[in-house]
C-alpha positions as CSV (number, residue, x, y, z in Angstrom):
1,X,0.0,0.0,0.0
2,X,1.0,3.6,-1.2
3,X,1.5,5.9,2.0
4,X,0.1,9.1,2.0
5,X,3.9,10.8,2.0
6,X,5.1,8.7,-1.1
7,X,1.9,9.7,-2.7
8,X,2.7,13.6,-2.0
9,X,6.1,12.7,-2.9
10,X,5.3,11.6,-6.4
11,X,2.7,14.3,-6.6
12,X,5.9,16.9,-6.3
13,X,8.1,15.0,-8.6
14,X,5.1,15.4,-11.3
15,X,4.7,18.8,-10.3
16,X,9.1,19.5,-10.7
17,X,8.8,17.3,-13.8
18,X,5.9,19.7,-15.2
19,X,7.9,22.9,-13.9
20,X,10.8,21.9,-15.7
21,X,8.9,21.2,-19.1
22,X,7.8,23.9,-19.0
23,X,10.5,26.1,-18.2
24,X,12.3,24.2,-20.8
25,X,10.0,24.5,-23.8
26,X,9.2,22.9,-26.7
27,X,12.3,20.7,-27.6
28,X,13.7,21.1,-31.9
29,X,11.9,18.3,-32.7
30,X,8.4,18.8,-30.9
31,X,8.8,22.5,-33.1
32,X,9.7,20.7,-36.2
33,X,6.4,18.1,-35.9
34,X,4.1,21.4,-35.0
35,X,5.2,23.0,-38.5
36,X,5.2,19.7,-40.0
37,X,1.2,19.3,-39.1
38,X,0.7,22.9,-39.7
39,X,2.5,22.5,-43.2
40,X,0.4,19.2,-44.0
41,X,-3.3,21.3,-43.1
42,X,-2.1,24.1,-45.7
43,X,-1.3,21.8,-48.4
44,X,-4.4,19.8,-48.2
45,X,-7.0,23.1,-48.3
46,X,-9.2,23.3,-50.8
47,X,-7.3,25.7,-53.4
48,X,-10.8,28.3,-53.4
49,X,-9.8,29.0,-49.3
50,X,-6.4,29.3,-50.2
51,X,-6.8,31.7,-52.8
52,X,-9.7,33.9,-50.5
53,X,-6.8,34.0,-47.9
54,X,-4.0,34.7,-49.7
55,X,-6.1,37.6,-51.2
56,X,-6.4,38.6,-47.6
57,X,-2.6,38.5,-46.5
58,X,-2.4,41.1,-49.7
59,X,-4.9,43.4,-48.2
60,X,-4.0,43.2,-44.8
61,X,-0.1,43.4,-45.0
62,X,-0.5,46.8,-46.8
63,X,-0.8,48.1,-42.8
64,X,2.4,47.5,-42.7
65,X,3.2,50.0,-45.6
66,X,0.6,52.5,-44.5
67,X,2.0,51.9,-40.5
68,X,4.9,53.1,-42.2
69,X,3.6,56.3,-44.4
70,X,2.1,57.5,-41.8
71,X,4.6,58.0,-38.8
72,X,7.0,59.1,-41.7
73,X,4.5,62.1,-42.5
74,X,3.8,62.9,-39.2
75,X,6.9,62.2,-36.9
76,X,8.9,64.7,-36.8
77,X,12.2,65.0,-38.9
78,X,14.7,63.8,-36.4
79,X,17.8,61.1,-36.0
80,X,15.2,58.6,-34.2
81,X,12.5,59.3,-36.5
82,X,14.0,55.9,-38.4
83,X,14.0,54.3,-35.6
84,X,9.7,54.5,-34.8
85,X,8.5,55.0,-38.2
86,X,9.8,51.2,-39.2
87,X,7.8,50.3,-35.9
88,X,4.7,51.2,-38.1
89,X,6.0,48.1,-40.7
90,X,4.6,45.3,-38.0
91,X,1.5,46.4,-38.0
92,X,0.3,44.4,-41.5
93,X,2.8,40.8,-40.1
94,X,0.5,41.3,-36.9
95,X,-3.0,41.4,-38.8
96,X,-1.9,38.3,-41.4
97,X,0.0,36.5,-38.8
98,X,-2.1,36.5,-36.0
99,X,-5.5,36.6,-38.0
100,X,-4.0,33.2,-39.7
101,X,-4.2,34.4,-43.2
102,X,-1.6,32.7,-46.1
103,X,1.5,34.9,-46.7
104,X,3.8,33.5,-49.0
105,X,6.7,33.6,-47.0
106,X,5.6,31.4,-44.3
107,X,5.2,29.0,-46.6
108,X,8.9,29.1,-47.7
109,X,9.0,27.0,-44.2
110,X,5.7,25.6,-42.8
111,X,4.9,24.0,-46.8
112,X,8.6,22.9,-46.9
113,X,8.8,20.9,-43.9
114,X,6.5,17.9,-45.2
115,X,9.0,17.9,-48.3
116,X,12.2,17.3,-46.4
117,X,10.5,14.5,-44.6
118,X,9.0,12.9,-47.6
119,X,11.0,14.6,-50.9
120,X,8.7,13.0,-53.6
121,X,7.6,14.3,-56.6
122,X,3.7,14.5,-55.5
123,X,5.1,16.5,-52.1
124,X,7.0,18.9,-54.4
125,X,4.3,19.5,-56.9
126,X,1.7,19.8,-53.4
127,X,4.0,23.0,-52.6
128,X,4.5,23.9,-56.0
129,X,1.0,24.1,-55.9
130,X,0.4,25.7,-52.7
131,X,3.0,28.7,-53.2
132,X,1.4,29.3,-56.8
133,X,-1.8,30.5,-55.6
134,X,-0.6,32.2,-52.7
135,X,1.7,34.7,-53.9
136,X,-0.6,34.9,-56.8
137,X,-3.8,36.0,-54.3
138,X,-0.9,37.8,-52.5
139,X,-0.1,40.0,-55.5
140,X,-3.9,40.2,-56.4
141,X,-4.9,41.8,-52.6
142,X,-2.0,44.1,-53.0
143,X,-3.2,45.4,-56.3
144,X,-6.7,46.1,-55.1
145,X,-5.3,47.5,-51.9
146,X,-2.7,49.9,-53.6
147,X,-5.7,50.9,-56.2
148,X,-7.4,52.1,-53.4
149,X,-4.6,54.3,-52.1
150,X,-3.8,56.0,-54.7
151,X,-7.4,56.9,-56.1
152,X,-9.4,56.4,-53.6
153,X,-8.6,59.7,-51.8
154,X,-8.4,57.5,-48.3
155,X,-5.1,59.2,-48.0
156,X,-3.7,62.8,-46.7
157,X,-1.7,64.7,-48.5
158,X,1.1,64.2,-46.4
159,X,0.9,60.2,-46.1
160,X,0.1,60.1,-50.0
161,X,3.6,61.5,-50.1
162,X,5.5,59.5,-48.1
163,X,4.3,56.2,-49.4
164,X,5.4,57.4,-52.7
165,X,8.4,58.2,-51.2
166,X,8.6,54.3,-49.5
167,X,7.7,53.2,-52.3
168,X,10.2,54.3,-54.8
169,X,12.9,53.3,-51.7
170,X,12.1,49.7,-51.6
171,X,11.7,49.5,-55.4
172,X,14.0,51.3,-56.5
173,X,17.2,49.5,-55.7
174,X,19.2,47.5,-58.3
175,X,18.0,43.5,-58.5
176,X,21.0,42.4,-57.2
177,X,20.9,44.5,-54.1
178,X,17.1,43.4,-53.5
179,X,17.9,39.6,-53.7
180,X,20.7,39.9,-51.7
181,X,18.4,42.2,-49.0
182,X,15.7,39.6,-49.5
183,X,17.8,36.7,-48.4
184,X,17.9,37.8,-44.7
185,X,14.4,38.8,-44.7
186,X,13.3,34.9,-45.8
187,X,15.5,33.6,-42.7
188,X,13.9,35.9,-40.1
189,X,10.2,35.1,-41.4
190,X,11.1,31.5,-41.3
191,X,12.4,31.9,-37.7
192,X,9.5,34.1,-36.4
193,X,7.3,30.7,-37.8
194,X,10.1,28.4,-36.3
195,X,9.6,30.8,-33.1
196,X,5.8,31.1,-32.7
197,X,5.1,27.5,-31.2
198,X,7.7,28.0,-28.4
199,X,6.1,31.7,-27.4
200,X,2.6,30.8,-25.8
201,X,1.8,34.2,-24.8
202,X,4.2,36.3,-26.4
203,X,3.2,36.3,-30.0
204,X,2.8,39.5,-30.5
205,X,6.5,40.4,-29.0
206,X,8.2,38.0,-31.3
207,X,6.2,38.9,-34.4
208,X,7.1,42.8,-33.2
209,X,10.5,42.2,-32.7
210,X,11.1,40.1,-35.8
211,X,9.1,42.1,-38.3
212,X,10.4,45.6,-37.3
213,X,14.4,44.1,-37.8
214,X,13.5,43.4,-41.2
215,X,12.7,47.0,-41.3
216,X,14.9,48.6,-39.5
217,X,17.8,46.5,-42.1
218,X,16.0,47.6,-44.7
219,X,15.7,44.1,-46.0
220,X,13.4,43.2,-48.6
221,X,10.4,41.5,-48.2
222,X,8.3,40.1,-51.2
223,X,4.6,40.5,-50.2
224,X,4.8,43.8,-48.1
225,X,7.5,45.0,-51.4
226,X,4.6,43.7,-53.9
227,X,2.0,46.8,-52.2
228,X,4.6,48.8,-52.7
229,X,5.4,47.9,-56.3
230,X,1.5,47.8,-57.2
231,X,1.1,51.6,-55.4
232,X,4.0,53.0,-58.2
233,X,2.6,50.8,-60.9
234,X,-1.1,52.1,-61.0
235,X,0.2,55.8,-60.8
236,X,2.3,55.0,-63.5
237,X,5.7,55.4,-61.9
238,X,6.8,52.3,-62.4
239,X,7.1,50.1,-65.4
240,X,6.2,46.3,-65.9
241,X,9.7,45.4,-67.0
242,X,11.2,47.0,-63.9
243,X,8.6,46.0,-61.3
244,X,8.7,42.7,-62.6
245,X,12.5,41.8,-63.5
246,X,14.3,44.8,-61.5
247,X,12.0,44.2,-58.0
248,X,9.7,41.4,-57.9
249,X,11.5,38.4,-59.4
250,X,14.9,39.0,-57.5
251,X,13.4,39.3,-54.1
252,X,11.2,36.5,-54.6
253,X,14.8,34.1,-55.2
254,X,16.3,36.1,-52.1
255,X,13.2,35.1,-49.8
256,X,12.8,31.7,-50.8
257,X,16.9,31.6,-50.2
258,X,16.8,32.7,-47.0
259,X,13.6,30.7,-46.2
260,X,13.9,27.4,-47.7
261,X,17.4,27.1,-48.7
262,X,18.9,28.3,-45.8
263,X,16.7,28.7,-42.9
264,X,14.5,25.4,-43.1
265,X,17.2,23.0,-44.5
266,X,19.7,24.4,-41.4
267,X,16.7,23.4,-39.0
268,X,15.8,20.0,-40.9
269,X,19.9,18.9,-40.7
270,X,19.4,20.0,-37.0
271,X,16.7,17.4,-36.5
272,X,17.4,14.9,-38.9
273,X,18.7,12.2,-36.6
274,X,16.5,12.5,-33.8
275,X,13.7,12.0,-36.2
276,X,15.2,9.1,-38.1
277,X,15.6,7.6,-34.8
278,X,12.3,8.4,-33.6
279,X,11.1,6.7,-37.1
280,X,13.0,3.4,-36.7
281,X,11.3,0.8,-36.1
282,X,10.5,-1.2,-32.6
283,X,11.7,-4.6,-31.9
């Protein structure tokens, strides 16, 4: 029979044991297998609520731009003033992130971690798939959204200004600079995903702190970039050939670098052998 003291006893081990857990966190693998899962749900959706919610990551992610405009027009012009106006460029990760909607650069992760388990030629036509129709209702949401700032009158005179002004900054670079600038921007979207399992309770600090870096490195970022580019493109500022060739297409390769190439395969060699061993077989 159990005594009451060794039953306390092994109610405080279980207690230390939970403590320590969850002081501890979510070990590599246990992150890897919640992005897995994730990564799995997203490739099985229906390609219509893909699509819808892609569209919305376009709309929503212009806050980020507009967070931007408007504490450039309205801060005023001092050394710090770069400092809080990139602040503003969070404000669209928060909405998509947090509101679940399908960014394309999450996916350079979350869609990517079901291939490097199982690299077959129906898992990478799945995520060929999946990352066609998202950046495609990415750039479609950022369209309608940058059609709306610049005619819809929504906009002061001031903020109208300095989103131009934004605008022609991010775009305006030569391709090699943005692909190079897009590289880092991949790997810290990748890690904010890699990140968010582990930060019950913090979400909104890691996405804060992740998303205003990119920012404040001036690193470029494909979806947020794609408002801008659509904002210069429908006031005729910008020209197809150069939105398309001399912004666009490099930063895409430099986010999907830092994303998949880098970021994801780093984490997969991390967990490689623990989930081989994990997969072996029982005698």
């Amino acid at each position: 029979m159990t005594s009451t003291s060794d039953h306390s006893i092994e109610l405080t081990r279980k207690e230390e044991d939970d403590a320590i857990e969850e002081a501890v966190g979510l070990s590599p693998v246990l992150v890897f297998e919640t992005i897995r899962r994730e990564g799995e749900e997203e490739l099985e959706r229906p390609a219509r609520a893909l699509w819808f919610s892609g569209i919305a990551a376009g709309l929503l992610i212009s806050f980020s731009v507009l967070g931007e405009s408007i504490f450039r027009a309205y801060l005023p012009d001092e050394s710090w003033r770069y400092l809080l106006e990139n602040a503003g460029y969070s404000l669209g990760f928060l909405l998509v992130i947090l509101g679940r909607m399908q960014l394309f650069t999450e996916n350079t992760i979350t869609t990517v971690v079901p291939v490097a388990l199982n690299p077959t030629k129906a898992a990478f036509a799945r995520t060929a798939r999946l990352w066609t129709i998202v950046l495609s209702a990415n750039v479609v949401g950022a369209f309608f959204i940058a059609s709306l700032f610049a005619y819809g009158g929504i906009l002061s005179d001031d903020v109208f200004a300095a989103m131009v002004d934004l605008s022609h900054h991010a775009t305006g670079m030569p391709a090699m600079e943005g692909m190079l600038k897009g590289v880092p921007a991949g790997i810290l979207i990748a890690a904010l995903v890699w990140m968010l399992p582990s930060s019950q309770g913090s979400e909104v600090a890691v996405i804060v702190i992740f998303t205003w870096l990119i920012a404040l490195g001036d690193f470029t970022h494909i979806v947020a970039g794609s408002v801008e580019m659509a904002f210069l493109m429908v006031l005729g500022e910008l020209s197809f050939m150069q939105a398309t060739f001399g912004f666009f297409v490099p930063v895409l390769i430099g986010n999907v670098i830092g994303g998949t190439v880098i970021f994801t395969m780093l984490t997969w060699a991390q967990v490689q052998p623990e989930v081989e061993e994990t997969d072996k077989p029982t005698n």
